[in-house]
C-alpha positions in Angstrom: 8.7 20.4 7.6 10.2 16.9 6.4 12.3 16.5 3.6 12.6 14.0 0.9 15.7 12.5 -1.0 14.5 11.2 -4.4 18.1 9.2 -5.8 18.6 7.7 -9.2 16.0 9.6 -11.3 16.3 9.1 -14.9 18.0 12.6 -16.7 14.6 12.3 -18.7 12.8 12.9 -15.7 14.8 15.6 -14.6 14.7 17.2 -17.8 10.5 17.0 -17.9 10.1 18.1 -14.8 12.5 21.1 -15.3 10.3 22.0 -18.5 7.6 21.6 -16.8 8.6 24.0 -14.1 9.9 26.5 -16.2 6.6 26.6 -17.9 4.8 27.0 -14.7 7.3 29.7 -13.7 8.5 27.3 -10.6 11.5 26.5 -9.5 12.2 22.5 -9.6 11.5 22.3 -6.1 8.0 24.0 -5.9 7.0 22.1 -9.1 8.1 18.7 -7.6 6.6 19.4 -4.2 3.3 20.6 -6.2 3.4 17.6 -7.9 3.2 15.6 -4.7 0.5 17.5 -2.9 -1.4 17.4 -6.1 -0.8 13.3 -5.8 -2.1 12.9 -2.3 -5.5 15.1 -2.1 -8.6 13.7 -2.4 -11.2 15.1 -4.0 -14.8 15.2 -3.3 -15.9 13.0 -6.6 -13.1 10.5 -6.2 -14.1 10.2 -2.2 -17.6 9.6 -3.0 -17.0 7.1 -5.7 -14.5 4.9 -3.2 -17.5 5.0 -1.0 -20.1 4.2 -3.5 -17.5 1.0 -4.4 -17.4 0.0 -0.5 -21.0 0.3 -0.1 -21.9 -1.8 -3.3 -18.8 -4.4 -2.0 -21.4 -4.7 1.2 -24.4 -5.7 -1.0 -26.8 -4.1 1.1 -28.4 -1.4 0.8 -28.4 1.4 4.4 -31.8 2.6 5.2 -32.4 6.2 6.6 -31.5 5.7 10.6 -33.2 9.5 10.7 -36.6 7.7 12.4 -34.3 5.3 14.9 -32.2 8.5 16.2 -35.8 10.7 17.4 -37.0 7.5 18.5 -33.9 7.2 20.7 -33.7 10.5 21.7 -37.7 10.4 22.8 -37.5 7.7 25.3 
C-alpha cells in the first residue's frame, strides 16, 4: 500500500481531526485515511447526475439503439 506525508497542517486541524477520531473510536490514522476514501467514492446519485450534466452539455437527446442492435444482429 502507498503512503502519504501530509506537512504543515494547521494545530487546529490536527486538533479536529483528533476529536473527531476519538469520537469515532479511531485512531488518527484510520480516521484520516477514512476521511480520504470517503473523499474519492463515487456514489450512484452523484454519478448519474455528472452524466445527466454531460448529456444535457450535448443538447441532444439519445434515442433507444435497442431496434438498430436486432436489426444488426439479423442480417
Amino acid at each position: 500500500m502507498a503512503q502519504i506525508l501530509v506537512r504543515n497542517l494547521k494545530p487546529k486541524v490536527v486538533a479536529r481531526l483528533k476529536k473527531r477520531a476519538r469520537a469515532g473510536g479511531r485512531s488518527l490514522e484510520s480516521e484520516v485515511r477514512e476521511i480520504l476514501e470517503e473523499a474519492t467514492q463515487v456514489d450512484m446519485e452523484t454519478a448519474r447526475k455528472l452524466a445527466d450534466r454531460i448529456r444535457a452539455s450535448l443538447g441532444r437527446r439519445f434515442s433507444d439503439s435497442t431496434a438498430l442492435v436486432r436489426e444488426d444482429r439479423d442480417r
